[in-house]
C-alpha positions as CSV (number, residue, x, y, z in Angstrom):
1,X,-2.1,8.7,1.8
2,X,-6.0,8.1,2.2
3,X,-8.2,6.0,3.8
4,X,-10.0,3.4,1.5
5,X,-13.8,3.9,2.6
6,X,-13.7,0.0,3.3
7,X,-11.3,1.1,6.2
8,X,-12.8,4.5,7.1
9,X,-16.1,2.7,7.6
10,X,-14.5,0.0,9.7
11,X,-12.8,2.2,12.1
12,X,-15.8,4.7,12.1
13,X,-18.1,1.6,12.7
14,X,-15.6,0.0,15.5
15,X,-15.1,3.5,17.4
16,X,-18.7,4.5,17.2
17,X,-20.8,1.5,17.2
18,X,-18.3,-0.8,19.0
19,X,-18.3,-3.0,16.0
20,X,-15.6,-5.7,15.8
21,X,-12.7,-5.1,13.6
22,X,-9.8,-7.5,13.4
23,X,-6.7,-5.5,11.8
24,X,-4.6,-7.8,9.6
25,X,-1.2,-8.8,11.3
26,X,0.6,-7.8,8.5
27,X,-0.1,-5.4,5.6
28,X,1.0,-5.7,2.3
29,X,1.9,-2.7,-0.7
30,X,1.5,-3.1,-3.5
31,X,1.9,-1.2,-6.7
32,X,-0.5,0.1,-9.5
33,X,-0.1,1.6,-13.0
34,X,-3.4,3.4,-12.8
35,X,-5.0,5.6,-10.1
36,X,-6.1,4.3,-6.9
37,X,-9.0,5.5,-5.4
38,X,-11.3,5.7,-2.5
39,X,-13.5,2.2,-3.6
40,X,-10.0,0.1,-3.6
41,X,-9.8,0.1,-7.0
42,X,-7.0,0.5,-9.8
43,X,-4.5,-2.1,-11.5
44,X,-2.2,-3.5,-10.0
45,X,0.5,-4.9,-11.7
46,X,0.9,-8.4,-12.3
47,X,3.3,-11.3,-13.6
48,X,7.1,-10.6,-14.5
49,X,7.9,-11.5,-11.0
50,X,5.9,-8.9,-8.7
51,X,4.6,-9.7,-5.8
52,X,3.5,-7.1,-3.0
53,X,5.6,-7.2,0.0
54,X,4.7,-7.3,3.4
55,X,5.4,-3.8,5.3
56,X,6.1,-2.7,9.4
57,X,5.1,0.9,10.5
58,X,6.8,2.2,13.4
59,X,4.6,3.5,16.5
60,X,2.6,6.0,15.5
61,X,3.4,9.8,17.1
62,X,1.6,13.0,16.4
63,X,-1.0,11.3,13.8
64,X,1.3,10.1,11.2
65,X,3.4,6.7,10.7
66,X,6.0,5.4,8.7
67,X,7.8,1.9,7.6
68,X,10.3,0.7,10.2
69,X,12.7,-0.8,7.3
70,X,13.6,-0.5,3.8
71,X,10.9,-3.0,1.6
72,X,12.4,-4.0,-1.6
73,X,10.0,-5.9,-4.3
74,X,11.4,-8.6,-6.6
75,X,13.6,-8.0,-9.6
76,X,11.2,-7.4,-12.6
77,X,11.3,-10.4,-15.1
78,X,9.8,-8.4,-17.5
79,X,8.0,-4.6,-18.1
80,X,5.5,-4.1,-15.1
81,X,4.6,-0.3,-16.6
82,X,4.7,3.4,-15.2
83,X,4.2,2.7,-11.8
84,X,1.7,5.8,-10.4
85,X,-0.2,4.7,-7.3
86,X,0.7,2.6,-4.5
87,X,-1.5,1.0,-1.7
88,X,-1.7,-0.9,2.2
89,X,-3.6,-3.8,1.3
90,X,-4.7,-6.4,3.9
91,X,-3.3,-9.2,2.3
92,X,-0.7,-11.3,0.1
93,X,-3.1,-11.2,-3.1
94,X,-6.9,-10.3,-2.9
95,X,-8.0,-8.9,0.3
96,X,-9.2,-5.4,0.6
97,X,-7.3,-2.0,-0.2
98,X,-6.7,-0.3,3.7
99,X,-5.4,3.2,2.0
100,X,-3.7,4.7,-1.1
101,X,-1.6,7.5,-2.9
102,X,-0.1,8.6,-6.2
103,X,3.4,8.8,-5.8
104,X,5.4,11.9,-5.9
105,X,7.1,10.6,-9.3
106,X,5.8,8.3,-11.8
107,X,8.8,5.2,-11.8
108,X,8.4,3.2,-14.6
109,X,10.0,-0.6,-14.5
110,X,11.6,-2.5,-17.2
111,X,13.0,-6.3,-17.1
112,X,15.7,-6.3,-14.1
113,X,14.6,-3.2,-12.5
114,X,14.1,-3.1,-8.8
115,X,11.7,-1.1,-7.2
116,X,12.1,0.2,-3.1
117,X,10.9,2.3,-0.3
118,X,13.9,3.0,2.0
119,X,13.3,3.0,5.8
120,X,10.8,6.0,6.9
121,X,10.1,7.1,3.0
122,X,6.4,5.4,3.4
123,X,4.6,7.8,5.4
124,X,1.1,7.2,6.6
125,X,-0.7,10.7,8.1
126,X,-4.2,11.7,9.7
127,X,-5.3,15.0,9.3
């Protein structure tokens, strides 16, 4: 998973130049049928009952970080797509992209399809 450069500048500029940066109290995934990249972009699928879902991270150790419980998204109404990409956003809807990734498998979701990350399958690393 990488940084966004919204979030790479914000830490750089909070580490280095002691610039304020308020993290978000909770983060939100959410899921995209097209690539992510760097600028926060990408679609993200919408209608047909998604929603992104709020996510915990268990303490960090050894520079990486992953979700402290399984995170389940709604039952699909309708098709949502091939979803590719998924992304730490800083809020329930809008907000900025924190960081992103392609999935190891493309999973594409139909009408009552349910899509999940079990506990500790969202890993978040620093190299």
């Amino acid at each position: 998973m990488s940084f966004t450069t919204f979030l790479e500048n914000e830490v750089l500029d909070h580490v280095f130049r002691n610039a304020a940066y308020t993290p978000p109290s909770t983060v939100y995934i959410g899921l995209y049928t097209s690539a992510t990249g760097a600028g926060g972009t990408g679609t993200e699928v919408s209608g047909n009952g998604y929603t992104r879902k709020a996510m915990a991270f268990d303490a960090s150790s050894g520079g990486a970080i992953d979700n402290t419980s399984a995170v389940e998204f709604p039952t699909a109404t309708g098709t949502w797509g091939t979803i590719t990409h998924t992304a730490v956003l800083d809020a329930a809807s809008g907000g900025n992209m924190l960081a992103e990734t392609a999935l190891t498998a493309s999973k594409p979701i139909a009408s009552g399809d349910v899509f999940r990350f079990q506990a500790g399958e969202f890993d978040i690393t620093l190299t």
